[in-house]
N, C-alpha and C positions, 0 to 999 in steps of 0.2 A: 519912693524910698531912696534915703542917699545910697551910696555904693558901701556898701557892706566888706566886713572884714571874716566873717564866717560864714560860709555855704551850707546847707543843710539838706540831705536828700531824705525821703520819705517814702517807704515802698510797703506798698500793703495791697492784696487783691481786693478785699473788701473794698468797697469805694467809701462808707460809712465810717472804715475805723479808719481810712485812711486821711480821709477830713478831721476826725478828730482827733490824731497825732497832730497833724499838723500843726492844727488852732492850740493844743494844749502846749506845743513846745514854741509857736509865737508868741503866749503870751509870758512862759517863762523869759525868753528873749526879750522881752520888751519888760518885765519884772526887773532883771537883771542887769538892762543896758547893755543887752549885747545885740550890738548892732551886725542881720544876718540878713541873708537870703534864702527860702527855704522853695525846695522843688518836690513834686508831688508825683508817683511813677505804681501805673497800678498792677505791673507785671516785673518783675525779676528784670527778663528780657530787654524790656522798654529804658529799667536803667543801664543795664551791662552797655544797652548800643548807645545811650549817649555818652557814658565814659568815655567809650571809644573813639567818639567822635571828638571829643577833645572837652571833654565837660571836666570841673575840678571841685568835690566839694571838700571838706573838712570834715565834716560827722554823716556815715550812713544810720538812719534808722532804720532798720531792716525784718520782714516779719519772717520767721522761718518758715512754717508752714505756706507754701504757695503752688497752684497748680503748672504743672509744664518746669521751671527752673526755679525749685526750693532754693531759701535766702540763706542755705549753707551754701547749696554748690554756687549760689552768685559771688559769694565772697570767695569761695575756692579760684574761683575766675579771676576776681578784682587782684587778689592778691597774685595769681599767676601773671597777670597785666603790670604787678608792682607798684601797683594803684596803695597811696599811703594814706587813703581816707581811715579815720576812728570807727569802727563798725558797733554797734546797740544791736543786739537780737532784741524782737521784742516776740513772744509767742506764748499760748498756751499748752505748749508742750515743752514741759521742761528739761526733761530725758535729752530732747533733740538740740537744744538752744545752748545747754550746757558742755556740746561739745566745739563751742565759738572760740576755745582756745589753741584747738588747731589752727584757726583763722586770726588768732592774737584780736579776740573782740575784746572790746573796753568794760561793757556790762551785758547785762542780761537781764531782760523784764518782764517779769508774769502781766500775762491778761487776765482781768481787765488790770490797766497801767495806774500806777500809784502815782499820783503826781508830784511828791514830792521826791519819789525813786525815782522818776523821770528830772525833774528838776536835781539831782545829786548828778546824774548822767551825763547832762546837758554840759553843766555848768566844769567838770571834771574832765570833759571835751574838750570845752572849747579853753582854758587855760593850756590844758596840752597844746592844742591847736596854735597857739597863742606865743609861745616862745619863740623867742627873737622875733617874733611878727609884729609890724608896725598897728597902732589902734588909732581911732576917731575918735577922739574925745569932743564934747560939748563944749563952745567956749562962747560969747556972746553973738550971739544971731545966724553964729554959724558951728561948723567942725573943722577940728583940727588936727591934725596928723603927728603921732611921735613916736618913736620906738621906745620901749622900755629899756634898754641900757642908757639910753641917755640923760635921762632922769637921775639927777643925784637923792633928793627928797621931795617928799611931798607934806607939805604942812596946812591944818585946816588956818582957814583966814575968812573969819565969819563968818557966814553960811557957805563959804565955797571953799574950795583947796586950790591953793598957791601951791603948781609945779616947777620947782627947781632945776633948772638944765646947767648945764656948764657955762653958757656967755649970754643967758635968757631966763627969764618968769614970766608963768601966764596964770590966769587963774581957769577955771573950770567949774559947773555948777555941781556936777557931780562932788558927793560926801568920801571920806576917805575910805569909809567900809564898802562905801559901790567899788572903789576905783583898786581897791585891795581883792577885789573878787574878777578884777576885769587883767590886773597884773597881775605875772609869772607866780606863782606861788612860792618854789624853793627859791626866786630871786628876793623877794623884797618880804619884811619884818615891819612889823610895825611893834617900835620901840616905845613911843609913849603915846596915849592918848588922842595928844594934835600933829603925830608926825612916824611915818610911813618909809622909810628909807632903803634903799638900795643896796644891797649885798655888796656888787663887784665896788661901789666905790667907799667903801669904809677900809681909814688905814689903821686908825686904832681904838683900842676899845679902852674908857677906865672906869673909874669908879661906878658914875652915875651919870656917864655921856658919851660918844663914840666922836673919832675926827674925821671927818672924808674928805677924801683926794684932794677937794677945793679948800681947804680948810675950815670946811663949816662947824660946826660944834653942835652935836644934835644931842637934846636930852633923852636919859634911860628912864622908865618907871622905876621905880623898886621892885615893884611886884612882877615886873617884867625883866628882871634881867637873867635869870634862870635860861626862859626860854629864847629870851633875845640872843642870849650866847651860843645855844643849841641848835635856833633856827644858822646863826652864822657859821658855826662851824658843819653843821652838816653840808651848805651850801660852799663850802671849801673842800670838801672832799667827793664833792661831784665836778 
């Protein structure tokens, strides 16, 4: 596997369900194009000590119920550590899992795991996870590296999408709704159809086209410009 841009830990005593978290949140990862690393820990304990030892992931999946160190007091722990991993309860105790907001968890998941609740999880993770973070994108035979500010637009170009940097364009095979799920969410709109654009660098909006920074001229849908103003101006007030 290349070097991944999302870490993913998995902890469950069961040894059973803990394979099948695993396999079900790889293949949404590999559904999604989100390029990860996922680690498997069949005691509370076993994760807390490699935290400690200098482990870093981005999304715990966590099962409450466990014997010796319950996956509430693990995260009581992680978070006393300052450890800023996104935590998922996943348990059949709901009573118990729903107190993950003292622990500021992300979601909460009844057993047995819905997989598209798990896929809404995942994916609502790893965009968090994802802000100002650099990504690996697809490009011909290889991956390539870019951060999401820098990216003025993204426009489809035949089967692939042509990304717009400041002094550079590449293309990628990835479609513009992969790559709209892989980008910052409150950053980037997708204003029409074949073009995907960037918040921080639009300087003005009109009729039925915006102008960014570089002077490009990007067209609005009609039917989109409601939300395309909404999407921007909410992302000016954060």
């Amino acid at each position: 596997m290349k070097k991944s841009n999302f870490c993913i830990a998995v902890c469950d005593d069961v040894q059973a369900e803990l394979e099948e978290i695993q396999k079900r949140t790889e293949e949404i990862c590999s559904e999604e194009h989100i390029y990860y690393e996922i680690s498997g820990f069949q005691s509370a304990e076993r994760m807390l000590a490699e935290i400690q030892k200098g482990k870093s992931f981005d999304l715990l999946l966590i099962d409450v119920m466990m014997p010796g160190l319950d996956g509430m007091e693990l995260a009581g722990k992680l978070r006393d550590l300052e450890e800023q991993a996104l935590i998922v309860f996943i348990s059949c105790n709901r009573e118990m899992a729903m107190k993950g907001y003292e622990v500021n968890a992300v979601r909460y998941l009844a057993k047995p795991i819905d997989q598209e609740r798990l896929r809404e999880a995942v994916k609502t993770c790893y965009r968090k996870s994802q802000s100002g973070k650099e990504l690996f994108l697809p490009v011909t035979g290889s991956m390539r590296k870019v951060s999401p500010k820098d990216i003025y637009y993204i426009e489809i170009a035949g089967r692939k999408s042509h990304i717009q940097m400041q002094e550079e364009a590449w293309d990628t095979s990835l479609s513009l709704t992969e790559l709209g799920k892989l980008l910052p969410e409150k950053e980037f709109v997708r204003c029409h159809q074949s073009f995907l654009v960037n918040c921080s660098h639009v300087e003005k909006f009109r009729t039925s086209s915006m102008e960014l920074s570089n002077g490009q001229i990007v067209p609005i849908s009609k039917h989109r410009i409601k939300e395309v103003r909404q999407v921007f101006f909410d992302y000016m007030k954060n």
